[in-house]
KOLLUM-46623 format. One line per field, with one value per atom (N, C-alpha, C, O): residue number from 0; atom name; x, y, z. Coordinates in Angstrom, 3 decimals, always signed. Layout:
nr <- (NUM / ...)
atom <- (CA / ...)
u <- (X / ...)
v <- (Y / ...)
w <- (Z / ...)
***
This chain:
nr <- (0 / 0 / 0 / 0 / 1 / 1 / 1 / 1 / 2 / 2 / 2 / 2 / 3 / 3 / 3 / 3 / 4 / 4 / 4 / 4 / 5 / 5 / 5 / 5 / 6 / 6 / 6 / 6 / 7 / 7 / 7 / 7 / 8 / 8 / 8 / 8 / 9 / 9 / 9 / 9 / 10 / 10 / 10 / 10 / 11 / 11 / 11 / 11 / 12 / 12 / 12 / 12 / 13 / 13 / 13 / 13 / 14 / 14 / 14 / 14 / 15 / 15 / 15 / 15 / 16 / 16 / 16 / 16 / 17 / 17 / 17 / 17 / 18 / 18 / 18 / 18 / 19 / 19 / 19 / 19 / 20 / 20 / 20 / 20 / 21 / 21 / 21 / 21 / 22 / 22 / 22 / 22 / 23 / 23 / 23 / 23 / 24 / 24 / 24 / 24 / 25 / 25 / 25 / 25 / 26 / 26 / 26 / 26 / 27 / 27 / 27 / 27 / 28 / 28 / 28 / 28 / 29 / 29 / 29 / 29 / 30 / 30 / 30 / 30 / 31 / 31 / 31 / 31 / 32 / 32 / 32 / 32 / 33 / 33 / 33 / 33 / 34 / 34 / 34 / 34 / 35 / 35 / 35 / 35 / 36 / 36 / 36 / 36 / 37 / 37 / 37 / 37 / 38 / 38 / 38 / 38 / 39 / 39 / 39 / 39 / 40 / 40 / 40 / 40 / 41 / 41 / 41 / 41 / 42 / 42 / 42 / 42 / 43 / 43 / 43 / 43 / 44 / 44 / 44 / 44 / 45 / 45 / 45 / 45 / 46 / 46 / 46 / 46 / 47 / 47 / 47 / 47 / 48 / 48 / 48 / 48 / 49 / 49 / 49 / 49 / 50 / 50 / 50 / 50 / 51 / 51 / 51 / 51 / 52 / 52 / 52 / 52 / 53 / 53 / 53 / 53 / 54 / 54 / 54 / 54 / 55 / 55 / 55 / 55 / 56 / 56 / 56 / 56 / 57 / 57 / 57 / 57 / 58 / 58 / 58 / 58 / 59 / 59 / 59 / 59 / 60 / 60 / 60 / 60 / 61 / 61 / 61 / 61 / 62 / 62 / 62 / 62 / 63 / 63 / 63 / 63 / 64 / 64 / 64 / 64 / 65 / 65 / 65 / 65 / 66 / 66 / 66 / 66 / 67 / 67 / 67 / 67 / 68 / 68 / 68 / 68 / 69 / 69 / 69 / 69 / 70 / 70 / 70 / 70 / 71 / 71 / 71 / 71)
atom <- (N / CA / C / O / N / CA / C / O / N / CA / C / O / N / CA / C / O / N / CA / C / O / N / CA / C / O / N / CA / C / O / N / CA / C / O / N / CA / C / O / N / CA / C / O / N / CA / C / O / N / CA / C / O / N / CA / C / O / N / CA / C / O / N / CA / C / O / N / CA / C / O / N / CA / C / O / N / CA / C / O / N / CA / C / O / N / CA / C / O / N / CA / C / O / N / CA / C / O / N / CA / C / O / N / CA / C / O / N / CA / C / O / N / CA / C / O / N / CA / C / O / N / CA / C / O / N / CA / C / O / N / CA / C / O / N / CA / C / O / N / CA / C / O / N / CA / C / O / N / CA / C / O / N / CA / C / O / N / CA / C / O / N / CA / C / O / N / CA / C / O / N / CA / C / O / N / CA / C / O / N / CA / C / O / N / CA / C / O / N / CA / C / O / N / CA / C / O / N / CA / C / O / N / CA / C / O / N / CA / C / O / N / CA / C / O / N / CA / C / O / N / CA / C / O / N / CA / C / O / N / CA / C / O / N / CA / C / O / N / CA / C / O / N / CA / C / O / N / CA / C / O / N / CA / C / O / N / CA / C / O / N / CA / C / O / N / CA / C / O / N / CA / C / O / N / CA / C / O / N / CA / C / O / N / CA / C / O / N / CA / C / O / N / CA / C / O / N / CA / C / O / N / CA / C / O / N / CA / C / O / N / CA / C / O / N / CA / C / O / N / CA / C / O)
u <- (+269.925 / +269.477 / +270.050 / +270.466 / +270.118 / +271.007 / +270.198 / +269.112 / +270.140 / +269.409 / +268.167 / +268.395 / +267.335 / +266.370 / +266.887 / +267.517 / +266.691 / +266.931 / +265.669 / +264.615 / +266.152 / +264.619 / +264.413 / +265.077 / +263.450 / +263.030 / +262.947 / +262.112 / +263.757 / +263.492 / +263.179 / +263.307 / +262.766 / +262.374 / +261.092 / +260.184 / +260.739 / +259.665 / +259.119 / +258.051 / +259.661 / +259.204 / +258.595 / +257.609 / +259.354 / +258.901 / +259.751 / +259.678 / +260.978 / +261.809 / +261.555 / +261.987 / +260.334 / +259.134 / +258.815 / +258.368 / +258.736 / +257.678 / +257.875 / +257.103 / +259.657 / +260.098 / +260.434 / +261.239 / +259.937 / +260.124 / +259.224 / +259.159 / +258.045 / +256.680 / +255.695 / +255.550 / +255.335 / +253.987 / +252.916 / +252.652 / +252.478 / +251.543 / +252.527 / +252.127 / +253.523 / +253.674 / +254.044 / +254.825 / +252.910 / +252.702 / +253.751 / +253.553 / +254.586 / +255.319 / +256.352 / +256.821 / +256.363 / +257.007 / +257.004 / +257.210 / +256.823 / +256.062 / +257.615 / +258.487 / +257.686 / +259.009 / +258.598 / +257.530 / +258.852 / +258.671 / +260.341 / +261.440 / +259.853 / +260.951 / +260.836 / +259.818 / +261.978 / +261.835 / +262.876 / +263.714 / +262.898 / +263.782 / +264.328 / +263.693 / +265.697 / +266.600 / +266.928 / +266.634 / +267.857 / +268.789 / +270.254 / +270.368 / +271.217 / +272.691 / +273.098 / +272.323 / +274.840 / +275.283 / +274.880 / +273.682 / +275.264 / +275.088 / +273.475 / +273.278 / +272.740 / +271.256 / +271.130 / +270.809 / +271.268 / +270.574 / +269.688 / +270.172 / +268.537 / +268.237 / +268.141 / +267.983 / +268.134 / +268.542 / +267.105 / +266.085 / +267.560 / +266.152 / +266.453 / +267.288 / +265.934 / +266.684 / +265.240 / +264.302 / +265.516 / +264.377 / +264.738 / +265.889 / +263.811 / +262.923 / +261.956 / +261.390 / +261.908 / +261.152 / +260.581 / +261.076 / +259.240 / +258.247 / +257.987 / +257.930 / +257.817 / +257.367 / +255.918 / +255.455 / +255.170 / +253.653 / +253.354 / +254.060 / +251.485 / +251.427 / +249.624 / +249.166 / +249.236 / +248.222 / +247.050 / +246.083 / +247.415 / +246.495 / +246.059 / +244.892 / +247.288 / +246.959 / +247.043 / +247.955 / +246.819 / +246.899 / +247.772 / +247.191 / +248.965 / +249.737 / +250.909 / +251.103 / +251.934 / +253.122 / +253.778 / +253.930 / +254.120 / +254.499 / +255.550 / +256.549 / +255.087 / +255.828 / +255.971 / +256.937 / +255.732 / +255.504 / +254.576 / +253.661 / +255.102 / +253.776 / +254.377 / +255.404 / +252.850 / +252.399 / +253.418 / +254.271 / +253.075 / +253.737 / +255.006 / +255.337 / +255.852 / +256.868 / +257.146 / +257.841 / +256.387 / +255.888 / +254.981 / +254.191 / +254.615 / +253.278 / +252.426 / +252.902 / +250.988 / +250.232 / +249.826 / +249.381 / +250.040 / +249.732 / +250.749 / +250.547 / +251.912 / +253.378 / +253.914 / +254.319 / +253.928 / +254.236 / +255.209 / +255.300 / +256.147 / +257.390 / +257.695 / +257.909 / +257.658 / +257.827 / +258.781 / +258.529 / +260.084 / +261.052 / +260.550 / +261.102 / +259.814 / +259.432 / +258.618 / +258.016 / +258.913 / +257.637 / +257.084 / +255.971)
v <- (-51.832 / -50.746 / -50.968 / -52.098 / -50.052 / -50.078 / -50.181 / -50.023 / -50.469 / -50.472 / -49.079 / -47.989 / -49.324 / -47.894 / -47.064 / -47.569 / -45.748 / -45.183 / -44.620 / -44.498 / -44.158 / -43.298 / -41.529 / -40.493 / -41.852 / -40.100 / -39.463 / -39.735 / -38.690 / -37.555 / -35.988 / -35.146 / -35.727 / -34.154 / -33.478 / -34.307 / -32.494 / -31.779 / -32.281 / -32.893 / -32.111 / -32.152 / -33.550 / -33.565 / -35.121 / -36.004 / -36.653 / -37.824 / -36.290 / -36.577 / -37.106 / -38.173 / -35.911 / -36.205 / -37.173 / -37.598 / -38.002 / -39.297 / -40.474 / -41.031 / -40.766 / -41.908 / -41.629 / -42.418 / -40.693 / -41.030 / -40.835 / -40.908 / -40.539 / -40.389 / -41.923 / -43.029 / -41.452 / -42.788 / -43.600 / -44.743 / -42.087 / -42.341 / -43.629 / -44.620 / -43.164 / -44.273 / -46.258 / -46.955 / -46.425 / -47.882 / -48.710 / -49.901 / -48.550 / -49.210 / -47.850 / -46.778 / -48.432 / -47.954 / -48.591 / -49.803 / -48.002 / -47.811 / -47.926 / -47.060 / -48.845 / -48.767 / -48.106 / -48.624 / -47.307 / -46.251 / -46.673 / -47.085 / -46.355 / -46.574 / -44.749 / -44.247 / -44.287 / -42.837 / -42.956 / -43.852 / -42.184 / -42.099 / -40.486 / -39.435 / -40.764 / -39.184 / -39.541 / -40.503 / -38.185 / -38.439 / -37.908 / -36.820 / -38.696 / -38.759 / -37.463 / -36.897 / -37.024 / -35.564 / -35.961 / -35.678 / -36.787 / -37.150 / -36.799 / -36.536 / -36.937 / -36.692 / -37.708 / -37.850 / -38.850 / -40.334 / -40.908 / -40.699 / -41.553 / -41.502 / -42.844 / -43.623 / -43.549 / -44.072 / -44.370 / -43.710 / -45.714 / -45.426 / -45.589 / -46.418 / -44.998 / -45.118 / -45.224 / -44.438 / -46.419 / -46.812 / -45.949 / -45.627 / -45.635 / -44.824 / -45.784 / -46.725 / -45.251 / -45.630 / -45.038 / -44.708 / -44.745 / -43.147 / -43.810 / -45.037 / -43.302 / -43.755 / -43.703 / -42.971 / -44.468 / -44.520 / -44.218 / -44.489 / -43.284 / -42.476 / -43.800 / -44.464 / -43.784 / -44.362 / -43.683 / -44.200 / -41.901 / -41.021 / -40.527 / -40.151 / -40.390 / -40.239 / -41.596 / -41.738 / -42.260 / -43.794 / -43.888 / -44.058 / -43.765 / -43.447 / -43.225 / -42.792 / -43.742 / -42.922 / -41.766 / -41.586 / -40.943 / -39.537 / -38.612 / -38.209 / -38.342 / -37.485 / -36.138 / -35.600 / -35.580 / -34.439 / -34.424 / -35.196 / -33.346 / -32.865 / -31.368 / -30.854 / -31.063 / -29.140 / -28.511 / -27.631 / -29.184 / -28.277 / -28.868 / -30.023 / -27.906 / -28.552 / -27.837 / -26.839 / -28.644 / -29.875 / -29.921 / -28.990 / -31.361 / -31.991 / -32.162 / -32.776 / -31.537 / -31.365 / -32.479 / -32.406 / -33.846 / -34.762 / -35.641 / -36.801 / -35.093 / -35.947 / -35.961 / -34.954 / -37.436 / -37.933 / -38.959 / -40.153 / -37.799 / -38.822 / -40.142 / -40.365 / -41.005 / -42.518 / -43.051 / -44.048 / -42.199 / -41.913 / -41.415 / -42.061 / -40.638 / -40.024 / -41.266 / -42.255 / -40.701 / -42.172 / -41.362 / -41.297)
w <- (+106.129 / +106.992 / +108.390 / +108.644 / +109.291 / +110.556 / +111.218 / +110.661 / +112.624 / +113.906 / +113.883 / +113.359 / +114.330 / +114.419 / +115.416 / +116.345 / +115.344 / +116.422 / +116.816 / +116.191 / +118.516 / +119.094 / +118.408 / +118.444 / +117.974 / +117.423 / +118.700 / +119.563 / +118.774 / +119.623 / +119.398 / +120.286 / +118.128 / +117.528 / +117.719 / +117.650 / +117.897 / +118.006 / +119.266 / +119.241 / +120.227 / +121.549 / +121.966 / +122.702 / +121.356 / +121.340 / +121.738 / +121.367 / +122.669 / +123.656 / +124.638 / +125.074 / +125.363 / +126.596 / +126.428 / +127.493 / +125.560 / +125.316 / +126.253 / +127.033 / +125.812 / +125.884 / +127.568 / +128.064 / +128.354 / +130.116 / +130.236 / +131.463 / +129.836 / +130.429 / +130.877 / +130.357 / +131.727 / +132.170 / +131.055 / +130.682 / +130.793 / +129.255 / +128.082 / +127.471 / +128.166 / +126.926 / +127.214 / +127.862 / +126.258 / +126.200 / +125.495 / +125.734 / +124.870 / +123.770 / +122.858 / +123.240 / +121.805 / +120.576 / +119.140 / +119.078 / +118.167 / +116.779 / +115.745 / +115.806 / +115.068 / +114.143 / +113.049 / +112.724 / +112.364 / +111.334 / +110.266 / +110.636 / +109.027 / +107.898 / +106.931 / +106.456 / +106.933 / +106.380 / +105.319 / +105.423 / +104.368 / +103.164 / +103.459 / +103.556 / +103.549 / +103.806 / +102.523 / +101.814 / +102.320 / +101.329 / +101.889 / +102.454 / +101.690 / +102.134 / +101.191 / +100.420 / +101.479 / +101.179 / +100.191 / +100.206 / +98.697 / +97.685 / +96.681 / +95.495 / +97.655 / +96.944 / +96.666 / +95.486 / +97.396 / +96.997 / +98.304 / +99.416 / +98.223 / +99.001 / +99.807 / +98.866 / +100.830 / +102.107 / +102.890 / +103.093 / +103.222 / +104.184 / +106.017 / +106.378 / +106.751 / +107.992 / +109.176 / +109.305 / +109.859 / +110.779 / +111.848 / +112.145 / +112.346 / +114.088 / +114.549 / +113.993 / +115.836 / +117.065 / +117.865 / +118.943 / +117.442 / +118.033 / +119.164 / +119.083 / +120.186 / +121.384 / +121.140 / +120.264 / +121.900 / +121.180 / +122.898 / +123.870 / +122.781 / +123.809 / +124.045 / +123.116 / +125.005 / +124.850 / +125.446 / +126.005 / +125.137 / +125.075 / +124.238 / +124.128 / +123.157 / +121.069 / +120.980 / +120.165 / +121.173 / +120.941 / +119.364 / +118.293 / +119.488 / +118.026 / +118.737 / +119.873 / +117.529 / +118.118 / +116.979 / +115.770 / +118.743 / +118.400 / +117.935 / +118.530 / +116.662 / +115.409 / +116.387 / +115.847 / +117.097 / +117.340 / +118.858 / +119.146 / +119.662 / +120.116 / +120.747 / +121.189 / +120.422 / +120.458 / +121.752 / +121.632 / +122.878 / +124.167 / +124.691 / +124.425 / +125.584 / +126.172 / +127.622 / +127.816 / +128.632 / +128.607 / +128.347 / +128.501 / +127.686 / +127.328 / +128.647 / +129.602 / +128.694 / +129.777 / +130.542 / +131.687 / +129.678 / +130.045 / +130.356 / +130.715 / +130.221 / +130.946 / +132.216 / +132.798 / +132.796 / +133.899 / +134.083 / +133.799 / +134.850 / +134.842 / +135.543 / +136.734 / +134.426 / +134.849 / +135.908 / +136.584 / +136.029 / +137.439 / +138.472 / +139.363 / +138.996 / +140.398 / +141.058 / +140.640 / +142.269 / +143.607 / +143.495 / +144.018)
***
């Protein structure tokens, strides 16, 4: 298996610059390659420590509760 990458889908981009997030969550998913065989390929949800979980998804963009970890 290759290096994980950062999930960034369904508005879970926001995650990984926001204040809220504490860490990150390694996740293992099964795609399947052109072939129809299937593969397993690691992610790295940014974990929020307001869903205390890390995030597959979230509802708004922007998330109401995102604060950018860059600004003074």
């Amino acid at each position: 298996m290759s290096e994980p990458i950062h999930y960034a889908e369904r508005n879970a981009h926001q995650c990984w610059t926001c204040k809220n997030r504490v860490g990150q969550v390694k996740h293992t998913i099964s795609i399947a390659n052109t072939d129809g065989i299937p593969s397993k390929l690691g992610v790295l949800l940014p974990e929020c420590k307001l869903a205390g979980s890390g995030m597959w998804w979230v509802n708004e963009c922007p998330c109401p509760e995102y604060i950018c970890a860059y600004e003074d």
